[in-house]
C-alpha positions in Angstrom: 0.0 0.0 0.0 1.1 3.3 -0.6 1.2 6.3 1.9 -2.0 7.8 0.7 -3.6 4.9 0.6 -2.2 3.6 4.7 -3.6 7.1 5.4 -6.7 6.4 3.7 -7.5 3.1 5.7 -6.8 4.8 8.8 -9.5 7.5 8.3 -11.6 4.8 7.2 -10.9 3.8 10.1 -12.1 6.4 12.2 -9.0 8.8 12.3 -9.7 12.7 12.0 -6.9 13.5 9.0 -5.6 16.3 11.1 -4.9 14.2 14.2 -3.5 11.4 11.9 -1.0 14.1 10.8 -0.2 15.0 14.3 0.4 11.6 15.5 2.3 10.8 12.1 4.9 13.8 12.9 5.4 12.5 16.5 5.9 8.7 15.4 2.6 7.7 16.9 4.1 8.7 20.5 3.5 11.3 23.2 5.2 14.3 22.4 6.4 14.9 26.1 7.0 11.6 27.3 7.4 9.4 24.4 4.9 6.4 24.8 4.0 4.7 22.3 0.1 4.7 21.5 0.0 1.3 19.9 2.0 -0.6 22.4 -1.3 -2.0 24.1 -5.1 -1.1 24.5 -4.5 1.4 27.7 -2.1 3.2 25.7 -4.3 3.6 22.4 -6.8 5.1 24.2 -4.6 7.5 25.9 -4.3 9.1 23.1 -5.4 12.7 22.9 -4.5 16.1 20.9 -3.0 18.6 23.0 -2.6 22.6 22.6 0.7 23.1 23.3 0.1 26.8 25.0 -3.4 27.1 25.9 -5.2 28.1 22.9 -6.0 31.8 22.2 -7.0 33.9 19.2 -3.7 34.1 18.1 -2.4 30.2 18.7 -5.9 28.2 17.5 -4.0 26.5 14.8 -2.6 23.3 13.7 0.9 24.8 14.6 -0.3 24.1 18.4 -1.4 20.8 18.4 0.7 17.7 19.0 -0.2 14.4 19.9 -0.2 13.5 24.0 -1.2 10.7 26.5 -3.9 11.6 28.7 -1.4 11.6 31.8 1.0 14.1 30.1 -1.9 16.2 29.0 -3.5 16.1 32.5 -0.1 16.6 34.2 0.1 19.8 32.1 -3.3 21.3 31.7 -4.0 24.8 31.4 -0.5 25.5 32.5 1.2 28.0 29.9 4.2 26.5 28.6 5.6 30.5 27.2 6.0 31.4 31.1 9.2 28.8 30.8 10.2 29.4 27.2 12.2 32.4 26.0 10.7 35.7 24.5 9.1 34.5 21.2 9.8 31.3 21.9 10.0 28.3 18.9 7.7 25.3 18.9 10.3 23.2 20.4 10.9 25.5 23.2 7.7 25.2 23.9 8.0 21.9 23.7 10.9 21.4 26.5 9.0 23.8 28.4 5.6 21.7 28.8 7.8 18.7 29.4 9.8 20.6 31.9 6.5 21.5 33.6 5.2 17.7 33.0 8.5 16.6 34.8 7.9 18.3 37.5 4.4 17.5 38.2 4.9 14.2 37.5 7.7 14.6 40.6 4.7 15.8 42.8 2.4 13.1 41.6 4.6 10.2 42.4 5.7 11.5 45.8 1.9 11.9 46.6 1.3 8.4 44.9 4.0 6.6 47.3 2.5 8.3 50.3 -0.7 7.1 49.0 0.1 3.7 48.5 1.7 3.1 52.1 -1.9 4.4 53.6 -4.2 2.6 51.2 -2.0 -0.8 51.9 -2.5 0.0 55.6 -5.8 0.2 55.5 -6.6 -2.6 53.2 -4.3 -5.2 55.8 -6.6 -3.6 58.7 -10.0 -4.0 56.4 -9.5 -7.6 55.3 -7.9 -8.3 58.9 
């Protein structure tokens, strides 16, 4: 099959052209953290398009859109990556700048998650006890 015709199928297949563009330029992975969205069913529907500074009237374009996993796109929300980046920053400045912030928050998350875990395994030894 050719490329036009791969792309085709996956349309038919239920894939916006747009976002099939997005994930093409990415490799089919998360721009900030790199999964891979076919690497099992969790991670295929993790897939999500993702403004990569909050979208404005002067940003609302393909331009800042990329392809993320739900976590990453949580982790980052409305957070604007530009407050990182230099003055008129590049796309990929703005890239390393959401991933910065991801990194971070991801940080916080998995300190809160370890602290979690320890009560919630606590609890469940006194509940089935």
């Amino acid at each position: 099959m050719s490329i036009d015709e791969l792309k085709a199928a996956l349309v038919k297949s239920g894939w916006h052209p747009e976002t099939l563009e997005l994930a093409i330029a990415t490799g089919f992975r998360c721009q900030y953290c790199d999964k891979y969205f076919f690497e099992d069913v969790d991670s295929w529907y993790a897939f999500e398009r993702d403004h990569i500074a909050p979208r404005d009237s002067t940003n609302d374009n393909r331009g800042n859109l990329t392809a993320a996993c739900r976590t990453c796109n949580r982790l980052k929300r409305r957070t604007d990556p530009r407050k990182k980046a230099p003055n008129n920053p590049t796309r990929e400045q703005l890239i390393d700048a959401a991933k910065q912030i991801i990194d971070e928050r991801r940080a916080v998350a998995q300190t809160r998650l370890e602290w979690e875990r320890v009560l919630v395994d606590e609890l469940l030894l006194k509940v089935r006890s």
